[in-house]
C-alpha positions in Angstrom: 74.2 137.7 55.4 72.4 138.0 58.6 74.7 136.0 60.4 77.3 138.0 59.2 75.8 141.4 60.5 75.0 139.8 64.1 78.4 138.7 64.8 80.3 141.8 63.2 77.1 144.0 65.8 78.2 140.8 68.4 81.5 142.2 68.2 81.2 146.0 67.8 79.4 145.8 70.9 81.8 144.0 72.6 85.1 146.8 71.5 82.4 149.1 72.9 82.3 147.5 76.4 86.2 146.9 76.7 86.4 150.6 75.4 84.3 152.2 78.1 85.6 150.1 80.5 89.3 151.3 79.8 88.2 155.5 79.7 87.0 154.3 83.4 91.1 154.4 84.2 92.7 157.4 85.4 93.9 159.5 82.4 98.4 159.3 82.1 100.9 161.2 81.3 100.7 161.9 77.4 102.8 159.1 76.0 104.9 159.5 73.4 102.2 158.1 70.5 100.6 160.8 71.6 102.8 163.9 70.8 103.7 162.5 67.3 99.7 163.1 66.1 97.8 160.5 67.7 94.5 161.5 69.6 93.9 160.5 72.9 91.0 158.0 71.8 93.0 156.3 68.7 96.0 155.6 71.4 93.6 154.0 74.2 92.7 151.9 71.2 95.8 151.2 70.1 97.2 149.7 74.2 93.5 148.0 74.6 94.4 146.2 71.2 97.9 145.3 72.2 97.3 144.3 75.6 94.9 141.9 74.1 96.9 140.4 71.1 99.8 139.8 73.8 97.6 138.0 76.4 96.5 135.8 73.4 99.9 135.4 72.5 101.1 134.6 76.2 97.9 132.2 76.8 98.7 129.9 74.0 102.4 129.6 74.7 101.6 128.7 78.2 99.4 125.8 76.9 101.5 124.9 75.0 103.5 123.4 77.7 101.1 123.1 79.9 99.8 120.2 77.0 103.8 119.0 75.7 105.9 119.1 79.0 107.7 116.4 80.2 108.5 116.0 84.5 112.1 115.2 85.4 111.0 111.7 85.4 110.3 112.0 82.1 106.9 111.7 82.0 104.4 113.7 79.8 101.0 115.5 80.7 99.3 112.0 80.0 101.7 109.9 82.0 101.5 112.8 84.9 97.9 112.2 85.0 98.0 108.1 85.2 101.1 108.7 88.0 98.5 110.5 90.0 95.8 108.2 89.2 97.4 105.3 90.8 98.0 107.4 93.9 94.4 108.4 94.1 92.6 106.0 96.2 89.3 106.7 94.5 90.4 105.0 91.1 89.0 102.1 90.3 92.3 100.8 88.9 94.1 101.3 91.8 92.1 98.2 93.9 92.9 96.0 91.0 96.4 97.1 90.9 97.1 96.9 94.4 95.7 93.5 95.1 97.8 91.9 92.5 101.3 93.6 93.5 100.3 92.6 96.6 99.9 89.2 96.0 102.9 89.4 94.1 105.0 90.6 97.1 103.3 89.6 100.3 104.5 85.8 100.0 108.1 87.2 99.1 108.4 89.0 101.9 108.4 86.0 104.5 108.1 86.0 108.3 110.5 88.4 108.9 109.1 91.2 106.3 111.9 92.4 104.8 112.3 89.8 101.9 112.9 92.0 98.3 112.9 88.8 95.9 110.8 85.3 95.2 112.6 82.5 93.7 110.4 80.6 91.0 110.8 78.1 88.0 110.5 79.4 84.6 106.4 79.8 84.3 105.5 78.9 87.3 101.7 80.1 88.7 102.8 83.1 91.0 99.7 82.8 92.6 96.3 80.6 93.2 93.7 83.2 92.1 93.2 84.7 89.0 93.6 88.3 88.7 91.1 90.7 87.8 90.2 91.0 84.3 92.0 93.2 82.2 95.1 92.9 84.6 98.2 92.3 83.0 101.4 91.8 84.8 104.8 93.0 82.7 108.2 91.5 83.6 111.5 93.3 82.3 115.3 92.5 82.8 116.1 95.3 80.8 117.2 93.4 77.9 114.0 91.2 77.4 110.7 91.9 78.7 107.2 89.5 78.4 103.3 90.0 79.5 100.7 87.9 81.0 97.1 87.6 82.1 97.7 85.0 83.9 100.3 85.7 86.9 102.8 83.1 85.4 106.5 83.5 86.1 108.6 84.4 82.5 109.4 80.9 80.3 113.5 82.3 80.6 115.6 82.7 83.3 116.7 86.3 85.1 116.1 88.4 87.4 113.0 90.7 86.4 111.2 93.5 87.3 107.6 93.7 87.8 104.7 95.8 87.0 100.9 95.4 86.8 98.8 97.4 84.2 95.2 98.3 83.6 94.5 99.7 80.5 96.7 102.7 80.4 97.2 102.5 84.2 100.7 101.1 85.4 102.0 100.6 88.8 105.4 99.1 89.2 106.0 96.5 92.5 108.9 98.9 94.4 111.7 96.7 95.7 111.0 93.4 94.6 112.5 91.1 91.8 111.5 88.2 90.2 114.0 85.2 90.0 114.0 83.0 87.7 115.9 80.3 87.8 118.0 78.5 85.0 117.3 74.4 84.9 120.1 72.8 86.3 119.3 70.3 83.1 121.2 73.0 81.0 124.5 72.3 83.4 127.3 70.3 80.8 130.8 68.7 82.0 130.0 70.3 85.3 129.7 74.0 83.6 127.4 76.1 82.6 128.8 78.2 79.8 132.4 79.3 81.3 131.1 78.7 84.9 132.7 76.3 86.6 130.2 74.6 89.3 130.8 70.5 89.3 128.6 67.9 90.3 126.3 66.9 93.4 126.1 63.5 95.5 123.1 61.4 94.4 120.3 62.3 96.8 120.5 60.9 99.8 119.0 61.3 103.1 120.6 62.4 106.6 119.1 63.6 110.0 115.8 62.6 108.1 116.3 65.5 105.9 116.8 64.4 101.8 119.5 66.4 100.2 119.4 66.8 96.8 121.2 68.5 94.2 119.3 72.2 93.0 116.9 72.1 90.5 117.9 75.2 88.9 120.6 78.3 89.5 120.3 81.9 89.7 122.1 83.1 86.9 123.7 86.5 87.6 125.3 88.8 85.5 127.6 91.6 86.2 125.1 94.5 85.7 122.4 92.3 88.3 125.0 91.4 91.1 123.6 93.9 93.6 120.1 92.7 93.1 118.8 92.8 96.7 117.6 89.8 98.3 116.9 91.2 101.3 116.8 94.8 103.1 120.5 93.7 103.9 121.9 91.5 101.7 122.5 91.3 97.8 123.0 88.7 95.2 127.1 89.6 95.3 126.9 88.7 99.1 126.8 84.9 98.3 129.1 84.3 95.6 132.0 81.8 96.2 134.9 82.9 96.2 136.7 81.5 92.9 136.5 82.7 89.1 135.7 86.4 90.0 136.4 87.1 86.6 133.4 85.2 85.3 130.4 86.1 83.8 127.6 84.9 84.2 127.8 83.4 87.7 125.7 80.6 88.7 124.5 80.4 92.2 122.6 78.6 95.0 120.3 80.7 97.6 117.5 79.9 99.0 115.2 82.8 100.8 114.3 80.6 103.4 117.9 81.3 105.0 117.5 84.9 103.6 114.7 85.0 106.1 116.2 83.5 108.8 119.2 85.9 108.8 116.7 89.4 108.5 115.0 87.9 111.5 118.4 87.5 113.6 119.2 90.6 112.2 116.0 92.1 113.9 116.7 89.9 117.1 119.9 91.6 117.7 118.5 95.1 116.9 116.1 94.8 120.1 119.4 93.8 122.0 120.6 97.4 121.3 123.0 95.7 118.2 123.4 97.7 114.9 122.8 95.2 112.1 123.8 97.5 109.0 127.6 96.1 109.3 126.4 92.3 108.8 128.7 90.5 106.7 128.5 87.0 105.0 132.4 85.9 105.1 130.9 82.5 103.3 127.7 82.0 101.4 126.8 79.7 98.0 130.2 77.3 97.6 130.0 74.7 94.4 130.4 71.3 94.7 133.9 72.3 93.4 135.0 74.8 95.6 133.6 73.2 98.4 136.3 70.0 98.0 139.5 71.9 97.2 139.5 75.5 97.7 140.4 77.8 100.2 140.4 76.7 103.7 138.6 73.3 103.9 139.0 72.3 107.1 135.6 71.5 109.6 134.2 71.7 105.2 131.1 68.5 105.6 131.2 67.0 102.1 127.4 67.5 102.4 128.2 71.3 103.3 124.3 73.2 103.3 126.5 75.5 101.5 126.6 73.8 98.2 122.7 74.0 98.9 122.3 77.3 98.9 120.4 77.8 102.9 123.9 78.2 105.0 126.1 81.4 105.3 128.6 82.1 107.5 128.3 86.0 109.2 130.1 88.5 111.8 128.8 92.1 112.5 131.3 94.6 111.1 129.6 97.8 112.5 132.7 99.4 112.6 133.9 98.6 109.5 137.5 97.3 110.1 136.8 93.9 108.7 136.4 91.2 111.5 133.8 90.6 114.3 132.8 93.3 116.4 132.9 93.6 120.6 129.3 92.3 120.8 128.9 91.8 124.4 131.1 94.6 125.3 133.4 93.1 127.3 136.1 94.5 125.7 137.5 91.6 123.7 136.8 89.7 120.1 136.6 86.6 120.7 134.0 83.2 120.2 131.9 84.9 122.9 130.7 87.8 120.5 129.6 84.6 118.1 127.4 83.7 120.6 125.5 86.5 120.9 124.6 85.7 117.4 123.9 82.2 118.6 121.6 83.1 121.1 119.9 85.3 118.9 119.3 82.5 116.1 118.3 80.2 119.6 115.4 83.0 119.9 114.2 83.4 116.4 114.2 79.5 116.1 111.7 79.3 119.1 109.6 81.6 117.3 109.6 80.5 114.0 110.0 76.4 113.8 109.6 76.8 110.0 113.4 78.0 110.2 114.8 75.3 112.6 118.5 74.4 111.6 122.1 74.6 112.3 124.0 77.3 113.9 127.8 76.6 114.9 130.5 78.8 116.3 134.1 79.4 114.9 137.0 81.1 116.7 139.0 83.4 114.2 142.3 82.5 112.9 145.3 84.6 111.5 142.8 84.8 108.3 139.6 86.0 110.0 137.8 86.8 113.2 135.4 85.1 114.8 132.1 84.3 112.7 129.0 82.2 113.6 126.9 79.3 110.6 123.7 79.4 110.2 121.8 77.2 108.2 117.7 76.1 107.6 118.5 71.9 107.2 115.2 71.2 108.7 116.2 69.8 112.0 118.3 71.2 115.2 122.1 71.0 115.3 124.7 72.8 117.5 128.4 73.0 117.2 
């Protein structure tokens, strides 16, 4: 009972306060509450009872969305505040995040920086130290997805993409996929599935380099074709050029070459050269293709292409589907395959990790002029 009295005084004395506070306000116009019998006093309660009951009204619906609304990414209040989160340097999550995307990328990348993938074997160790407790790293294909504590590639094969997560806290790797390779064990007859590929030569050494047939194959399907490798090349970029009607494709690339070709890219940048009109006329070629189709002339029978670290390129800057005038002199001819020469001459010197073959070609009635590179491991010149 005495509760009762001091909040119903509690609140008379507060009606009081917002009462006086209004008759502090200029008197208006009578309204027209007013002229059908209400008193001045009865109608200044009546708007300072109104205007409150709408405010109420108004405050809630605003938090209501305030506490339900979704951004146009789709995330909600809680998912806004982990986004921000992993942008604020002050969260302790974000160091543990960071180091392991890091460690995830930072090899990927290579020597010239502009690497988007790593190529692994099913569950291989991604990295030497363990991560941070409580780090978990997610992998997705879209279709399949799997978790682990211990920075080990996915048991299947695919092309994934990566995230690491603390607690509640996510922070996806930007531009990179995982590659995981399918065991060449699983090839049959020469196929896998409907894919056509054939068979590799015995290993066997030459130029005291061992060649031997791929462990594995990146298996690409139609929805992950323009996966990006690189800053300038895709997954589609390498396919041979046979059974374009098949699904999924099976393929050879190694990201040693990858890197080699972003770092002549670069080279010929600093000469003034656009690179954004590289093509690659002839990438990954099967054991298959490699003996009967197409063009097979100047074809080695141990091509690097059927291992996955040669491709054959011509800047296309201006889009018209051959060699561009890379000297400027006028003329498309061997000589603008040379400027790409020198350029590979020059990124060989500085990075001996990447030593291998480069050879010109003149064009012919079916193409222009294009220049081979390759990482075999020693230095060759044609």
């Amino acid at each position: 009972m005495g509760d009762g009295s001091k909040s119903s005084s509690t609140f008379d004395h507060l009606w009081s306060t917002v009462e006086h506070w209004a008759e502090s306000f200029p008197e208006v116009a009578p309204s027209r509450w007013h002229r059908k019998g209400m008193s001045r006093r009865a109608e200044r309660r009546f708007n300072i009872g109104s205007s409150i009951l709408i405010g109420l009204i108004a405050f809630g619906w605003m938090w209501t969305i305030a506490t339900a609304r979704t951004d146009a990414s789709g995330l909600s209040r809680t998912g806004g505040i982990i986004s921000r989160a992993l942008t604020d340097a002050r969260s302790p999550n974000v160091a543990f995040l960071t180091d392991v995307a890091l460690g995830l990328v930072t090899p990927a990348q290579g020597e010239s920086g502009r690497l988007r993938a790593r190529v692994e074997d099913p569950g291989a160790r991604l990295s030497d130290d363990p991560p941070p407790a409580s780090v978990v790293t997610t992998f997705s294909t879209g279709a399949a997805a799997e978790s682990t504590a211990v920075l080990a590639a996915p048991r299947r094969s695919g092309i994934w993409s990566v995230a690491v997560a603390v607690g509640n806290a996510i922070r996806p790797v930007a531009d990179f996929s995982l590659i995981t390779l399918k065991p060449a064990s699983e090839k049959r007859g020469g196929r896998i599935g409907l894919y056509y590929i054939g068979n590799w030569p015995s290993a066997r050494t030459s130029g005291g380099v061992t060649y031997k047939p791929p462990r594995g194959f990146i298996e690409v399907t139609q929805d992950k074709q323009n996966t990006m490798l690189s800053d300038h090349f895709r997954l589609r970029d390498f396919f041979p050029h046979d059974q374009a009607s098949v699904w999924p494709k099976y393929i050879v690339v190694e990201m040693k070459l990858i890197d080699k070709l972003e770092l002549i890219l670069a080279d010929l940048e600093k000469q003034g050269i656009p690179s954004k009109g590289v093509r690659v006329m002839s990438g990954f070629r099967t054991p298959q293709y490699n003996a009967g189709k197409g063009d097979t002339r100047g074809r080695a029978s141990l091509s690097r292409h059927m291992y996955g670290d040669a491709a054959d390129i011509f800047i296309d800057n201006d889009g018209n589907g051959s060699m561009d005038d890379l000297n400027g002199d006028g003329k498309v001819n061997t000589d603008d395959a040379r400027v790409i020469l020198a350029a590979a001459n020059r990124v060989e010197a500085a990075h001996p990790s990447l030593i291998g073959g480069v050879g010109v070609y003149p064009g012919t009635s079916a193409h222009g002029p294009f220049t081979h590179i390759d990482t075999r491991g020693y230095p060759a010149r044609w």
